[in-house]
C-alpha positions as CSV (number, residue, x, y, z in Angstrom):
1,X,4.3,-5.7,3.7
2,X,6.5,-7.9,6.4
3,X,8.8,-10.0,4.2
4,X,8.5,-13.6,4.2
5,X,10.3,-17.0,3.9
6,X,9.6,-16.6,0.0
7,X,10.8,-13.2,0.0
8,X,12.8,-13.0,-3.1
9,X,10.1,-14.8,-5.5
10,X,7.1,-12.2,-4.2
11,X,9.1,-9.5,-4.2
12,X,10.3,-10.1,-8.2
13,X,5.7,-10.1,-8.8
14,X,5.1,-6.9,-7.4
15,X,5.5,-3.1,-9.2
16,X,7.9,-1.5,-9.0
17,X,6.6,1.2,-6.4
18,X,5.8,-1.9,-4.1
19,X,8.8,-3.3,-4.7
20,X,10.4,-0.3,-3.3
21,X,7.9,-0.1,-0.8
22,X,8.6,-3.4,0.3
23,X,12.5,-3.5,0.6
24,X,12.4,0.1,2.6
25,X,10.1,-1.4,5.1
26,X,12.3,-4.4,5.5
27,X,15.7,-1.8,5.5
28,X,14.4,0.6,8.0
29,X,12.9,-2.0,10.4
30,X,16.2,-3.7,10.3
31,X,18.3,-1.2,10.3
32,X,16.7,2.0,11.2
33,X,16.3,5.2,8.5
34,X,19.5,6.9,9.2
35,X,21.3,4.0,8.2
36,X,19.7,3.1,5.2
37,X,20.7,4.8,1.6
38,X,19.0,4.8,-1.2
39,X,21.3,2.2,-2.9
40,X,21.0,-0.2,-0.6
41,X,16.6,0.0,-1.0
42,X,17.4,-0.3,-5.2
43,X,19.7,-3.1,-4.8
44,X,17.0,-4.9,-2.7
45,X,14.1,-3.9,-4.7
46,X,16.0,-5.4,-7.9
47,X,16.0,-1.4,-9.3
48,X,17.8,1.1,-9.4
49,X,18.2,4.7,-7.7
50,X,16.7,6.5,-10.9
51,X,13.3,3.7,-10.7
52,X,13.4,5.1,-6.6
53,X,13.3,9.0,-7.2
54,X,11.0,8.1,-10.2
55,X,8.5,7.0,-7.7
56,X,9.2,9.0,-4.5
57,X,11.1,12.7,-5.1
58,X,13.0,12.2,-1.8
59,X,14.3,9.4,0.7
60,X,12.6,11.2,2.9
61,X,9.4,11.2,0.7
62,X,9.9,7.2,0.8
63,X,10.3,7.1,4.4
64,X,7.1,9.2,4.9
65,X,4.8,7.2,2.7
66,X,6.3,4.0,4.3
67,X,4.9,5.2,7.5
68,X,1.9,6.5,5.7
69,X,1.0,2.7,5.0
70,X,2.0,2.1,9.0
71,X,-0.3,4.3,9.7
72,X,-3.4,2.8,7.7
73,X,-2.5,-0.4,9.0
74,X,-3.1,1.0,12.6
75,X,-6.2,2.9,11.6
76,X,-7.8,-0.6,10.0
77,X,-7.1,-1.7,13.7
78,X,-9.3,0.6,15.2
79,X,-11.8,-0.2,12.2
80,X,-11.9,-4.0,12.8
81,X,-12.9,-3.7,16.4
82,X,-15.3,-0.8,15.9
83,X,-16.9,-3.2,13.1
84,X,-16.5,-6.5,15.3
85,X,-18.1,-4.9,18.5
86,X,-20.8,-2.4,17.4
87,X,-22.0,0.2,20.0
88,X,-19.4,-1.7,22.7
89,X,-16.9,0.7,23.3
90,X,-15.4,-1.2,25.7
91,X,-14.8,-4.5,24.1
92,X,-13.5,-2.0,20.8
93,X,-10.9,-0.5,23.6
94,X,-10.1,-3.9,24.6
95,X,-9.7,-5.3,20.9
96,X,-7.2,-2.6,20.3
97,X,-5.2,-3.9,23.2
98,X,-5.3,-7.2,22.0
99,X,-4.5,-6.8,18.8
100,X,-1.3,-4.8,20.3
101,X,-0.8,-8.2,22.8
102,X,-1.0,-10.5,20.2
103,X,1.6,-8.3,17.8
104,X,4.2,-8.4,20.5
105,X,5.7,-11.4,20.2
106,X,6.3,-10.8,16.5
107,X,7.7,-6.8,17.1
108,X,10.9,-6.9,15.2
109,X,13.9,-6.4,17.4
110,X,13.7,-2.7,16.5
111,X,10.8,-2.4,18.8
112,X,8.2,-0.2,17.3
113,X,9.0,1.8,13.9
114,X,7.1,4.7,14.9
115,X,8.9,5.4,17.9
116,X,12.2,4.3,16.9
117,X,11.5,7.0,13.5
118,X,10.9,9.4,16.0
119,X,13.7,8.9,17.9
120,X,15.4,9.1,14.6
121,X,14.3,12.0,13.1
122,X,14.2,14.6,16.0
123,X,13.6,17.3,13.2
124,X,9.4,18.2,13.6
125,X,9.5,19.6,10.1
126,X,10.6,16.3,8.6
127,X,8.0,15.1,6.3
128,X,8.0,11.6,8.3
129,X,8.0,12.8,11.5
130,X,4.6,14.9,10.6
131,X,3.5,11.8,9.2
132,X,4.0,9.9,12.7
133,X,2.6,12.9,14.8
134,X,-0.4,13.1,13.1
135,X,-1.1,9.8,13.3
136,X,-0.6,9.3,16.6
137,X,-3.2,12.5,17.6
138,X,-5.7,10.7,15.2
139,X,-5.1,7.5,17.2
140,X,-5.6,9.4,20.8
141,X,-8.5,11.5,19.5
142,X,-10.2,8.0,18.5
143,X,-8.8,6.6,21.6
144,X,-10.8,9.3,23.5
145,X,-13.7,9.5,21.6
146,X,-14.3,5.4,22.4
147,X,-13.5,6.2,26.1
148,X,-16.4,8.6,26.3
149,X,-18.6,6.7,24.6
150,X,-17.6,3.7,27.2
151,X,-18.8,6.4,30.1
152,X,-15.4,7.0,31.3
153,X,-15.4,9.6,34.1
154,X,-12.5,11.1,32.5
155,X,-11.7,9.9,29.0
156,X,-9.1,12.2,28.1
157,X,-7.0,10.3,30.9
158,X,-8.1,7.0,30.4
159,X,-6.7,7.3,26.9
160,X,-3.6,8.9,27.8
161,X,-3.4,5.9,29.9
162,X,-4.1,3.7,27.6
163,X,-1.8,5.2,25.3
164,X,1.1,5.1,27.5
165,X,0.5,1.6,28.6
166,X,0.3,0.5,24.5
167,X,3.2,1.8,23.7
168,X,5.5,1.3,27.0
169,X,4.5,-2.7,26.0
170,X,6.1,-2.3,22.9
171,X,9.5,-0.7,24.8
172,X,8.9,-3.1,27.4
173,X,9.3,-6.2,24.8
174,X,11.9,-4.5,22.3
175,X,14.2,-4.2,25.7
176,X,13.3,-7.9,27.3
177,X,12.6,-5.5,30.8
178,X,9.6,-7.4,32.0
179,X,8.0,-10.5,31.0
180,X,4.6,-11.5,30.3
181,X,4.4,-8.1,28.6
182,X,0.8,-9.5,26.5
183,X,-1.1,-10.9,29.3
184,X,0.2,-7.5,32.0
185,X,-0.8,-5.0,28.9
186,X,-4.9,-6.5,29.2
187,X,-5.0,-6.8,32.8
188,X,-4.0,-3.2,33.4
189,X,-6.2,-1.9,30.0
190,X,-9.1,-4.1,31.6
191,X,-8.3,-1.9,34.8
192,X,-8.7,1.3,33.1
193,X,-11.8,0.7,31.1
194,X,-13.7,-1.3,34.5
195,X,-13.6,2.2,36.5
């Protein structure tokens, strides 16, 4: 759903859910949730507030489902390098961090949406925010799961280190506070899984 040079043309093809979809995605990552009204997502969508609510009962419903699609995105991650290197848990750990190297250089400003949506919506009964924590256990309990399958002596801590070293890549390149952020993320994920 990342908007392109030809935004405005694409944008006028799509339904009108997607369309909606599509400018709260661009909104949010620009300009974080908080800041973001629901007049703002019609106006860019080409709709109007009635089309939005039609669709998605809340802003908050929007913002959750939006994150929903996040999510998927991240779980066809873990898919593609399951499917790509069959019974080779390793190389799959080591896909996932390249396919988190290679996204770097493209991480919008923002830095990452799920963590700056967490650091926006500090409520843990907000619809999105269960969206995001769920996801992220999902992620670690995979995470885990291909650890112990590599014959990680501990996999519980490999993931959590993995984990932390993911997503302090993504902070790392959002904030410019080390360089080479890509090529340091492998080399200490290649550490972790070579124990």
């Amino acid at each position: 759903m990342a908007s392109t040079a030809s935004r405005p043309g694409r944008v006028a093809k799509l339904p009108p859910r997607e369309r909606i979809l599509d400018a709260a995605e661009e909104l949010f990552q620009g300009e974080g949730i908080l800041r973001v009204g629901v007049q703002a997502i019609a106006e860019r969508a080409g709709t109007t507030k009635m089309a939005i609510y039609r669709h998605f009962e809340t802003k908050d419903a929007l913002v959750a489902e939006w994150l929903r699609i996040l999510a998927a995105d991240y779980r066809a991650a873990f898919d593609r390098v399951e499917a790509e290197h069959p019974d080779r848990p390793r190389e799959q750990i080591l896909g996932l961090a390249r396919f988190i190297a290679e996204g770097l250089p493209t991480l919008s400003y923002r830095g990452c949406p799920f963590i700056n949506s967490l650091a926006e919506l500090p409520d843990r009964s907000h619809p999105a925010r269960q969206v995001i924590e769920e996801h992220k256990a999902h992620q670690l309990r995979r995470l885990v799961g291909m650890c112990a399958a590599a014959g990680l002596s501990d996999p519980e801590q490999a993931a959590a280190e993995i984990t932390f070293v993911l997503e302090g890549a993504q902070v790392s390149t959002q904030n410019g506070s080390v360089d080479q952020v890509g090529d340091r993320l492998l080399r200490i994920i290649e550490g972790i899984v070579g124990r």
